[in-house]
C-alpha positions in Angstrom: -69.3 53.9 89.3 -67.8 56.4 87.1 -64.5 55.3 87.8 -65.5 51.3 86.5 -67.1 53.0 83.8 -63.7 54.7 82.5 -61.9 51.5 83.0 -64.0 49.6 81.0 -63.4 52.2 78.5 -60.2 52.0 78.4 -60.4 48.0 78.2 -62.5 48.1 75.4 -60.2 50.3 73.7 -57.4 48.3 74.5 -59.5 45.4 72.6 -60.0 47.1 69.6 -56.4 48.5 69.0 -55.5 45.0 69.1 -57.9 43.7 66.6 -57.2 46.3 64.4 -55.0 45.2 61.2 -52.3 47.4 60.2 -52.9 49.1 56.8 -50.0 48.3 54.5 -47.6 50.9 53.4 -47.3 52.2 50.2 -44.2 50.9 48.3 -42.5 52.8 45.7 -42.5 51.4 42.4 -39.2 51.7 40.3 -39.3 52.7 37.3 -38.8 50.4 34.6 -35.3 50.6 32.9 -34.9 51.6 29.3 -33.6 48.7 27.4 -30.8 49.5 25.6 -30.1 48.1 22.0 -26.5 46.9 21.2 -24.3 49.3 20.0 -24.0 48.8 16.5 -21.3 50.7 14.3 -22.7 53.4 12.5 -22.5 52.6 8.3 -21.3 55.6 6.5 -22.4 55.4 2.8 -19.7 53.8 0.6 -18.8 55.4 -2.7 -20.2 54.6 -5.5 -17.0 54.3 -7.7 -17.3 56.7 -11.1 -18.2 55.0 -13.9 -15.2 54.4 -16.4 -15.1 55.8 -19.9 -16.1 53.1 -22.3 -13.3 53.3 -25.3 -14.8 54.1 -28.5 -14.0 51.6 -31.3 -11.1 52.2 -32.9 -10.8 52.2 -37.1 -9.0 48.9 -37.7 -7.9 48.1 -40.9 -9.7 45.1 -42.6 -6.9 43.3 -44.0 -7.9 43.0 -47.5 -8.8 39.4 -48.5 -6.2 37.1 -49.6 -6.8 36.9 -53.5 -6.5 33.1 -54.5 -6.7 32.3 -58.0 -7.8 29.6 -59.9 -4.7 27.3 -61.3 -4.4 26.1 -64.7 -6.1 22.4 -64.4 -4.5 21.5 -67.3 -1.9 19.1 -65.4 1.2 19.2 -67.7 0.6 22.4 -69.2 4.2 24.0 -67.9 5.9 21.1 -69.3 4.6 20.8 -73.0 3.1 24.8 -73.0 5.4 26.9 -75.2 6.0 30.0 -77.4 5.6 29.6 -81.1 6.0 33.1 -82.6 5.0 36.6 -83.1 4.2 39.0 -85.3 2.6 42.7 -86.1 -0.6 43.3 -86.9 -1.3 46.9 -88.0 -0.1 48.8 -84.9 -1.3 45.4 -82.7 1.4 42.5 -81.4 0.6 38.9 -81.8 2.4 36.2 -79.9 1.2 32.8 -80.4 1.6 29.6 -78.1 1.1 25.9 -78.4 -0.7 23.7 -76.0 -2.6 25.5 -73.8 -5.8 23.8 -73.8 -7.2 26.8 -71.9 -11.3 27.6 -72.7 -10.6 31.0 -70.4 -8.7 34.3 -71.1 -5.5 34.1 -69.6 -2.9 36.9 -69.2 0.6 37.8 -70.1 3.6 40.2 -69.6 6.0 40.1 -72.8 8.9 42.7 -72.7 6.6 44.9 -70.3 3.7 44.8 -72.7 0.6 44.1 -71.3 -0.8 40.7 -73.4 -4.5 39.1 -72.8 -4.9 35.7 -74.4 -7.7 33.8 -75.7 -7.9 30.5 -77.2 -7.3 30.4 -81.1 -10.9 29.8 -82.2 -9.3 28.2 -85.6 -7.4 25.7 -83.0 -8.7 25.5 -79.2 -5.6 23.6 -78.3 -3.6 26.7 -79.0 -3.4 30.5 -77.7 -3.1 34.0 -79.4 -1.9 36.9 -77.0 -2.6 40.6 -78.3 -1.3 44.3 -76.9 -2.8 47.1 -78.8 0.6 48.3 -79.6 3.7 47.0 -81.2 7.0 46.2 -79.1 10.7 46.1 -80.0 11.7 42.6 -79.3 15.3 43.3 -78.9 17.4 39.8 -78.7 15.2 38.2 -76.5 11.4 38.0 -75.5 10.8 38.1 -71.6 7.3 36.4 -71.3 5.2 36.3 -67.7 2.1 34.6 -68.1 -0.6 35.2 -65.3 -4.0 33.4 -64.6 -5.3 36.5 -63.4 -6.0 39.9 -64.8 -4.5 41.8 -61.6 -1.2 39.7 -62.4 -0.7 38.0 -59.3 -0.7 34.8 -60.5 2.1 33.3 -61.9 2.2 30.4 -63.8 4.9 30.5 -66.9 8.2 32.4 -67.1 10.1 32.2 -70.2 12.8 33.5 -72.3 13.0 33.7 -76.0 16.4 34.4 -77.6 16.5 35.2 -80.7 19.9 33.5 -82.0 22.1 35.4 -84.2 23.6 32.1 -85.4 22.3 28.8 -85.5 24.0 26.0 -82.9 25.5 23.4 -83.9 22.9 21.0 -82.1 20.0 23.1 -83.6 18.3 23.0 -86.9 16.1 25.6 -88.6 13.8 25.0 -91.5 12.8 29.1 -93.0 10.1 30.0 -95.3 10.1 32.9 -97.2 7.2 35.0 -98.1 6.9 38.2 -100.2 4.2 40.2 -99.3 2.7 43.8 -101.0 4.5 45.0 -97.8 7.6 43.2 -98.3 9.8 40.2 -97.5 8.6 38.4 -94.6 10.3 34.9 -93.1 9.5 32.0 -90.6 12.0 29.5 -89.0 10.9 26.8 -87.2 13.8 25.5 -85.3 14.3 22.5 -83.9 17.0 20.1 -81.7 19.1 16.6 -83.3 16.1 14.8 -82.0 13.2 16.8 -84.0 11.9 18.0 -80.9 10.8 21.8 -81.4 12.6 24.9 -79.8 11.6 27.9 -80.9 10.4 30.0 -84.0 11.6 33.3 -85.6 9.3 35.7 -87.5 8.7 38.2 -89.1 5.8 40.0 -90.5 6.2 43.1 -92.5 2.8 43.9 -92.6 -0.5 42.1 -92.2 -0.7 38.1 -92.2 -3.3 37.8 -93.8 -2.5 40.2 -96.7 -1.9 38.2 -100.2 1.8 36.5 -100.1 4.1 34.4 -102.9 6.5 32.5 -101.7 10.1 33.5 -101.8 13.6 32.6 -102.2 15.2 34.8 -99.7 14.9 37.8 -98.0 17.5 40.2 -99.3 
């Protein structure tokens, strides 16, 4: 009896080793990776260039403005504009032209004298030119006549010889004058076809001092 009871223990045991379900193992679990970022090239810090030296404005000279005068409007003025004559007045020199038709001061440079020239308010047409001082006018007058005071300018260059005898081809009609001063004369001189030259002068004192006419001049 005891001996069917241990094999039917041992059956039974048999039976329940077979039903019994294995227990799973415990797998080990990997770790994840690390993901790696691509390697990217480290950036140094460029340099930041220096600044460069602005240059300070240099002093340029302005050039000075270009001085343009106003021309004579007075179309044929250096065709039929002439010298007349001259003469002293007190310590003053007076040169007179014909046919300017100027309403303007103009200027002039006669044998280095400085000359400034207004209309002749007895006659508009003509001109009268005074320095404060008197000149020597040698044989000749040099005259330079300038639109502009600072006698840049130039619009009439002349010579005036004073003839020490009369051509042939010229002819001179003189007046004499006696004057509390003295003798004085005035030749008016002009070519074979009446057209006038030039004039000779000469003033011992004022002009407008009392006068008689006179034969000659000794």
């Amino acid at each position: 009896m005891k001996t069917k009871l241990l094999i039917s223990l041992i059956l039974l045991s048999v039976v329940f080793s077979g039903c019994t379900t294995a227990t799973p193992q415990a797998t080990a679990t990997l770790a994840p990776t690390a993901t790696l970022s691509p390697a990217t090239e480290t950036q140094f810090p460029t340099s930041t260039p220096l600044p460069t030296a602005t240059p300070l404005p240099t002093n340029t000279s302005t050039p000075e403005p270009t001085f343009t005068p106003t021309l004579i409007p007075f179309t044929p003025f250096p065709e039929i504009f002439r010298f007349y004559r001259y003469w002293f007045d007190g310590d003053k020199t007076v040169v007179y032209f014909l046919n300017a038709e100027r309403e303007t001061a103009m200027y002039a440079v006669i044998n280095d004298l400085d000359f400034v020239c207004n209309p002749d308010p007895k006659n508009l047409r003509q001109m009268i030119c005074e320095a404060p001082t008197r000149f020597d006018p040698g044989e000749a007058l040099e005259i330079e006549l300038f639109s502009d005071e600072a006698h840049k300018q130039s619009v009439w260059t002349n010579t005036v010889a004073f003839e020490k005898t009369v051509p042939e081809n010229v002819q001179c009609e003189t007046e004499y004058r006696m004057y509390a001063a003295g003798c004085s004369y005035h030749s008016s001189c002009y070519d074979l076809q009446g057209n006038y030259l030039y004039s000779e002068d000469y003033y011992p004192g004022n002009p407008n001092d009392p006068w008689v006419p006179w034969g000659s001049c000794p």
